[in-house]
VEXTI-929759 format. One record per atom (N, C-alpha, C): z, x, y; atom name; residue number from 1; residue in three letters. Coordinates in nm, 2 decimals, m for minus. Example, Ala and Ser with C-alpha at 12.3 -4.5 7.8 and 13.67 -1.06 7.14 Angstrom:
z, x, y, atom, seq, type
0.78, 1.32, m0.57, N, 1, ALA
0.78, 1.23, m0.45, CA, 1, ALA
0.78, 1.32, m0.33, C, 1, ALA
0.71, 1.28, m0.22, N, 2, SER
0.71, 1.37, m0.11, CA, 2, SER
0.79, 1.29, 0.00, C, 2, SER
This chain:
z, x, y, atom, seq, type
11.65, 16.32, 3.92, N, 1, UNK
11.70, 16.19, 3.96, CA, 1, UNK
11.65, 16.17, 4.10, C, 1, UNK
11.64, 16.04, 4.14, N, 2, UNK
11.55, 16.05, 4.27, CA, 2, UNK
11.42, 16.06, 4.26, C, 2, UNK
11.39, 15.92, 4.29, N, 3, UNK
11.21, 15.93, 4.30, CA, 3, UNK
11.14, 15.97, 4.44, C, 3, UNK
11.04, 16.04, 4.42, N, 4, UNK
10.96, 16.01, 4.57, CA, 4, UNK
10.99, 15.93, 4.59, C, 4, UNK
10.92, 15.91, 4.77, N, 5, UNK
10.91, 15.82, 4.83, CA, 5, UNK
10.73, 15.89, 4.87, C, 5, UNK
10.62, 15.75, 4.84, N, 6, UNK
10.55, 15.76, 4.90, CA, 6, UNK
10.50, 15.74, 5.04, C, 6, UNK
10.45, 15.80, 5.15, N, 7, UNK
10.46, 15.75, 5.29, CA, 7, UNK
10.33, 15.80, 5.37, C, 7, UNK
10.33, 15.70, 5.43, N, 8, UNK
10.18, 15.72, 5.47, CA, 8, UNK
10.16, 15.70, 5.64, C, 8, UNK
10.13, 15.82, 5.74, N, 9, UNK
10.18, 15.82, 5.87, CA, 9, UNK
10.05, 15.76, 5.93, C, 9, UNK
10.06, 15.67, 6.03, N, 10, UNK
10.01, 15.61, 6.04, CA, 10, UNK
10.02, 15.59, 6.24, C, 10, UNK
9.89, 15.63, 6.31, N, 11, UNK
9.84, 15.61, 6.46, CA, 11, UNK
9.92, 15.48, 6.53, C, 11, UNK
9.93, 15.46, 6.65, N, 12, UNK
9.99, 15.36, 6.75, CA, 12, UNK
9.94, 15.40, 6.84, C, 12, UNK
9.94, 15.27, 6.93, N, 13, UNK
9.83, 15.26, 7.06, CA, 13, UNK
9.94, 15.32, 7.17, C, 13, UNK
10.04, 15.36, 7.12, N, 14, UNK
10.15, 15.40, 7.27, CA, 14, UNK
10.16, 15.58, 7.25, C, 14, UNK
10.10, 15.64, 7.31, N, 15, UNK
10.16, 15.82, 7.33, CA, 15, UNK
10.29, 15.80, 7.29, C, 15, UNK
10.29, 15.93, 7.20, N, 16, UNK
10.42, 15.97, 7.16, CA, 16, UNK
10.52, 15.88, 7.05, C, 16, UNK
10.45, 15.78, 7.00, N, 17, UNK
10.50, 15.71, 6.88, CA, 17, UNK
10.44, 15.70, 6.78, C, 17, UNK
10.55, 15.72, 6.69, N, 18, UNK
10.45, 15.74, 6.53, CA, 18, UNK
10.51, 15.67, 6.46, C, 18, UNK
10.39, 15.58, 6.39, N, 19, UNK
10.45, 15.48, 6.20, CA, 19, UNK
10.43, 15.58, 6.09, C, 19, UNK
10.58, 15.49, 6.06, N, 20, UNK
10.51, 15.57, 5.90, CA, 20, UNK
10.53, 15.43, 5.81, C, 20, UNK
10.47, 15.44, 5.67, N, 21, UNK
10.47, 15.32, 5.61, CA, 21, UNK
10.52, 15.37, 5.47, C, 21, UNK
10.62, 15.36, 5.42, N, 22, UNK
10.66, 15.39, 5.29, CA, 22, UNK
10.66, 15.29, 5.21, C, 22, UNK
10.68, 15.33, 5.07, N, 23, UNK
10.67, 15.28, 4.90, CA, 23, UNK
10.73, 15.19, 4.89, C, 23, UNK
10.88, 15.18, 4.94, N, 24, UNK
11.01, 15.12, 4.93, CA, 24, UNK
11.09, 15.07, 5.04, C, 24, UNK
11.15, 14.98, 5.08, N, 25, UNK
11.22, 14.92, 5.13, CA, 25, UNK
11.36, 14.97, 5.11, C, 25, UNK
11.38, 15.03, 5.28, N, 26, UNK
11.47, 15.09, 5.33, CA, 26, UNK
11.63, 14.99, 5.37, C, 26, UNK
11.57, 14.85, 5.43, N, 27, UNK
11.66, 14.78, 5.50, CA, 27, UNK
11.66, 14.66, 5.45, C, 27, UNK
11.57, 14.60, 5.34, N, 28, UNK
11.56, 14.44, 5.32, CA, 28, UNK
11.51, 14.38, 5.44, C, 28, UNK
11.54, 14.30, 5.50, N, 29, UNK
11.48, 14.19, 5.63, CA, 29, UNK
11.55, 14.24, 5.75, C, 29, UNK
11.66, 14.35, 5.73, N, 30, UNK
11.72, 14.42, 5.89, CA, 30, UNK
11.65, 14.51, 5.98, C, 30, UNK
11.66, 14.49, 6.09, N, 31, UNK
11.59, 14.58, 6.13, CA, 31, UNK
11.72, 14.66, 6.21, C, 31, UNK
11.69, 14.84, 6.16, N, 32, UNK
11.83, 14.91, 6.24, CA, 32, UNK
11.75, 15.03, 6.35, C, 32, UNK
11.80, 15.05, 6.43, N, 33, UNK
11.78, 15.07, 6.57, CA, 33, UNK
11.89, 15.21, 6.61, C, 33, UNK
11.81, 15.35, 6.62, N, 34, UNK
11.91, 15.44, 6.63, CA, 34, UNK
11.87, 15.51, 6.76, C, 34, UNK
11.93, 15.54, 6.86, N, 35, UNK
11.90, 15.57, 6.99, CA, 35, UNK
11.95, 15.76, 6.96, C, 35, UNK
12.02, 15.77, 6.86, N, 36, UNK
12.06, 15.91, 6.90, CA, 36, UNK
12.13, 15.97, 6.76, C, 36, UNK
12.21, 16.07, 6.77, N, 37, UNK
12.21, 16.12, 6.60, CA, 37, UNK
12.37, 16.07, 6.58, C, 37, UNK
12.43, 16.02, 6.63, N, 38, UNK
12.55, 15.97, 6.67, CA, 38, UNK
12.58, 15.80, 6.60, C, 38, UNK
12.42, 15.74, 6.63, N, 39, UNK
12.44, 15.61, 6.61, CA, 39, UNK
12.37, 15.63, 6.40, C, 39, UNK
12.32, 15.71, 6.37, N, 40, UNK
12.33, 15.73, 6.26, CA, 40, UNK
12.45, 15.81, 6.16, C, 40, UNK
12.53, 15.73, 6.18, N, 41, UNK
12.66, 15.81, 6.10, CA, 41, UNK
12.67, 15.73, 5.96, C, 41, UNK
12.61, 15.58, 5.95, N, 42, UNK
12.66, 15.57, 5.85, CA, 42, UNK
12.59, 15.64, 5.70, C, 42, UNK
12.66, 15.55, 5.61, N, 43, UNK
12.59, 15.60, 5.46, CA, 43, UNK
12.47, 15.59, 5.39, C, 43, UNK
12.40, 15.44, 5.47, N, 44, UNK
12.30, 15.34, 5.44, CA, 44, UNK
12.21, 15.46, 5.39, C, 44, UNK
12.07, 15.44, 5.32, N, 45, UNK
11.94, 15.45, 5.32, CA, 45, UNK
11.88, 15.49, 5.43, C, 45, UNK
11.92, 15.40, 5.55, N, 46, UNK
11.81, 15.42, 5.70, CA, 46, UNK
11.90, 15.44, 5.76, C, 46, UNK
12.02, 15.50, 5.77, N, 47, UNK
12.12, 15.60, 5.83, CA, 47, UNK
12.07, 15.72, 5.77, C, 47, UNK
12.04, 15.72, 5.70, N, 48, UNK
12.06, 15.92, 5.63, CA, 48, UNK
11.92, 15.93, 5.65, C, 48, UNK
11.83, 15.86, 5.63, N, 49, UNK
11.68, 15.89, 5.69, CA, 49, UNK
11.69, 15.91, 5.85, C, 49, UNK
11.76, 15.81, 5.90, N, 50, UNK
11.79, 15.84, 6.06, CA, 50, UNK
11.84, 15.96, 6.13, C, 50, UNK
11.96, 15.98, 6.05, N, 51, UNK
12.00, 16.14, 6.09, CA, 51, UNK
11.95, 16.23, 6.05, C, 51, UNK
11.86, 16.27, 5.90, N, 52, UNK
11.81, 16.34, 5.89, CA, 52, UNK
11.66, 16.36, 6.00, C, 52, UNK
11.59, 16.29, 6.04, N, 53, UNK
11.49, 16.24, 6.16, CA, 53, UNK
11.57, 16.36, 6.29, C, 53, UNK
11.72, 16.29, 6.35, N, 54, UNK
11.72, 16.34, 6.44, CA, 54, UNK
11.74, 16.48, 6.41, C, 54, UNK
11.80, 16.53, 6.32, N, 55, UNK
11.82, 16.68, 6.30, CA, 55, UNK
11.77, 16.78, 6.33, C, 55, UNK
11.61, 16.69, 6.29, N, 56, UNK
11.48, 16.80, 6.33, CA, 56, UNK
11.46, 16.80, 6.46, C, 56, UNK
11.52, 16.70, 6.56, N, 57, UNK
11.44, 16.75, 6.65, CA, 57, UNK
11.34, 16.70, 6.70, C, 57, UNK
11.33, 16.71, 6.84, N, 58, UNK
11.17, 16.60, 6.86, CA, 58, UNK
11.22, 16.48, 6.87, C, 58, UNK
11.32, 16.40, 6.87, N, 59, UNK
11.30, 16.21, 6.87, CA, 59, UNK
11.42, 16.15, 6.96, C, 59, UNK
11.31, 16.07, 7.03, N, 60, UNK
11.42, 16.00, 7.16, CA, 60, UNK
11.50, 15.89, 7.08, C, 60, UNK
11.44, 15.82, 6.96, N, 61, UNK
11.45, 15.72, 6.89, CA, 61, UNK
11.38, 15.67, 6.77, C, 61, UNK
11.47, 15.62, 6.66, N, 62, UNK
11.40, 15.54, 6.59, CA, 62, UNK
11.44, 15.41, 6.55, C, 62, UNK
11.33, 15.37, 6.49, N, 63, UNK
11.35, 15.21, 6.43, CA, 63, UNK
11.30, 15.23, 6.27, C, 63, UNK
11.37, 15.13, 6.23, N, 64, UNK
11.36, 15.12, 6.07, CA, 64, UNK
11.31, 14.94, 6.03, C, 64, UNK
11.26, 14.89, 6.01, N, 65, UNK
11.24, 14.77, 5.91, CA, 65, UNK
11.18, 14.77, 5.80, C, 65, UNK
11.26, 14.69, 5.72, N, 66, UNK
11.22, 14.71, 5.55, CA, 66, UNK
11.16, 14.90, 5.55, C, 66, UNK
11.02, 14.87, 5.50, N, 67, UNK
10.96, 15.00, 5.44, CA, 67, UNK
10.86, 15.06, 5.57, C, 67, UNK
10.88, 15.02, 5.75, N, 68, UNK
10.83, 15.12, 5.83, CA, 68, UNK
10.94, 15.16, 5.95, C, 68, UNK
10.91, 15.29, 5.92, N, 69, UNK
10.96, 15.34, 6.02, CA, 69, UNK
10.88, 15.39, 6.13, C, 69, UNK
10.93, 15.32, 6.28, N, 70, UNK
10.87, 15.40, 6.40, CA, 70, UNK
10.97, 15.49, 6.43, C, 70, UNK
10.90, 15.60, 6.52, N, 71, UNK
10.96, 15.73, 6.60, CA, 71, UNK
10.89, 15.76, 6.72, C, 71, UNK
11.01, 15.74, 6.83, N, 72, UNK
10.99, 15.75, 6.95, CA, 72, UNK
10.99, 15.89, 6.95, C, 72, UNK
10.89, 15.99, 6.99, N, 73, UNK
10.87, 16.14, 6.98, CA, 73, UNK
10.99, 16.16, 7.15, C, 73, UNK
11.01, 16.24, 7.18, N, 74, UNK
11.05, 16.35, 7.29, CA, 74, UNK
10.89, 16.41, 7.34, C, 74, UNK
10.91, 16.46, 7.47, N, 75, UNK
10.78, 16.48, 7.51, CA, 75, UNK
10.78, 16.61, 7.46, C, 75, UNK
10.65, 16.60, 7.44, N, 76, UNK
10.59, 16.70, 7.38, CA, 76, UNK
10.61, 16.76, 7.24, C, 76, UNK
10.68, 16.66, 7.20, N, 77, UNK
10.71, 16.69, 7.00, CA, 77, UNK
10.60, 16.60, 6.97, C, 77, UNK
10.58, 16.70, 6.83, N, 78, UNK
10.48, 16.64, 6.73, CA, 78, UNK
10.60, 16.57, 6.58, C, 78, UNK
10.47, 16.51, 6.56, N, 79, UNK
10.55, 16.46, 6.41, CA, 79, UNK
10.54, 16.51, 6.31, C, 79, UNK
10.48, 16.65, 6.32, N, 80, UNK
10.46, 16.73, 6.22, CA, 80, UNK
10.59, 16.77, 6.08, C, 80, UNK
10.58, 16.78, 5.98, N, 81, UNK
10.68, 16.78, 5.88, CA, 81, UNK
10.78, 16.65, 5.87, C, 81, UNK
10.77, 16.54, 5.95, N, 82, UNK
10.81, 16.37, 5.94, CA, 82, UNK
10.78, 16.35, 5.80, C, 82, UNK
10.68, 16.32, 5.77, N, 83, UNK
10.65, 16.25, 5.64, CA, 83, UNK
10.68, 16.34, 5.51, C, 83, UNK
10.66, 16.45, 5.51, N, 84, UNK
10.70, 16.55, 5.40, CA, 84, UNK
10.83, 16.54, 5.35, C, 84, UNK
10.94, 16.55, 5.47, N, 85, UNK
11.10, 16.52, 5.47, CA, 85, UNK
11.13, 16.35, 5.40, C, 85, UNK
11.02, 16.30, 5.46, N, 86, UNK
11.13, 16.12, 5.44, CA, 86, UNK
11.07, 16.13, 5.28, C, 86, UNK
10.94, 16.20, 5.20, N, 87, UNK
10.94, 16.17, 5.10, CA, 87, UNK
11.03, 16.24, 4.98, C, 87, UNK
11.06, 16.36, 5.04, N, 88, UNK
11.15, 16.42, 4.89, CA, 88, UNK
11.33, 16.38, 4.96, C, 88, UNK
11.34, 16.29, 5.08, N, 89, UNK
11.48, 16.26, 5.14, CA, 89, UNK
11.56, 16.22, 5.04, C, 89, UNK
11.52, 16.16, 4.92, N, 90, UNK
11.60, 16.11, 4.80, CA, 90, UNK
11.61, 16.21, 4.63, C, 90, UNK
11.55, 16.26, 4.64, N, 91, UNK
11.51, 16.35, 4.53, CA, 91, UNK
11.64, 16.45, 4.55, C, 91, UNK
11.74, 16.45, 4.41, N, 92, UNK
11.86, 16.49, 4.42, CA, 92, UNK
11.84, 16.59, 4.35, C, 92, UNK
11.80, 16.67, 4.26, N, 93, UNK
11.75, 16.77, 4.16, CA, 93, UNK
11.59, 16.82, 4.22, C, 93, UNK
11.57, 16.92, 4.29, N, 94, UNK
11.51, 17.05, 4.30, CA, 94, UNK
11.50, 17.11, 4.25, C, 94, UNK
11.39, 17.20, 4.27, N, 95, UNK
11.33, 17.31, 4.22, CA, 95, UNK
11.43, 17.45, 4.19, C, 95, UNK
11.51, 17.46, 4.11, N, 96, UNK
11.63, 17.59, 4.12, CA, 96, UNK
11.73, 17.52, 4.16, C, 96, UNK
11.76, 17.40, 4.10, N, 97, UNK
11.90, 17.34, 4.16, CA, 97, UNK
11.91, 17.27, 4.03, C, 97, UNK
12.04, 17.37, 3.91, N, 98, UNK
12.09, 17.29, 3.85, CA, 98, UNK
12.18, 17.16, 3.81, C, 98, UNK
12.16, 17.08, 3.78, N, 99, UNK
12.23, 16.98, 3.77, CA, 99, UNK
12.36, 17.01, 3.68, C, 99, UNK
12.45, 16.94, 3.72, N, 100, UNK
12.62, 16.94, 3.66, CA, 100, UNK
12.57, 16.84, 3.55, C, 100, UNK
12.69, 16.92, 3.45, N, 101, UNK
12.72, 16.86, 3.34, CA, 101, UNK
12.83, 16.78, 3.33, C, 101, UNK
């Protein structure tokens, strides 16, 4: 249950920020704005992408509209394993993870 998400990271003319451009549409026409792992509490789609984002580590901030997300890096973080995460973020059934009956 739970589809990919396809996502494709993508260069910016500012050091230290990265796009990514995904499959699907996170927010509809909203654009949500998370300065810290705190401001991602809710349940939304681009809350749980948000907090999972800050978890790892590395991010002064992000932004979400519809299907891209920017990420304000921390100095000296890379965006490395970003896009790997936002794509299986929905995929509820894993590899060795049985599902309930």
């Amino acid at each position: 249950m739970g589809q990919p998400i396809t996502v494709i990271q993508k260069p910016t003319s500012t050091p230290g920020v990265v796009r990514f451009e995904l499959n699907r549409s996170l927010t509809g026409m909203g654009h949500e704005r998370y300065h810290s792992i705190a401001d991602a509490s809710g349940t939304r789609p681009p809350d749980a992408l948000a907090h999972m984002l800050f978890e790892g580590g590395g991010i002064d901030a992000v932004h979400i509209f519809s299907n891209e997300v920017t990420v304000h890096l921390s100095d000296g973080a890379t965006a490395d394993g970003m896009a790997e995460a936002m794509e299986s973020l929905f995929i509820h059934y894993r590899e060795g993870v049985t599902p309930s009956l």
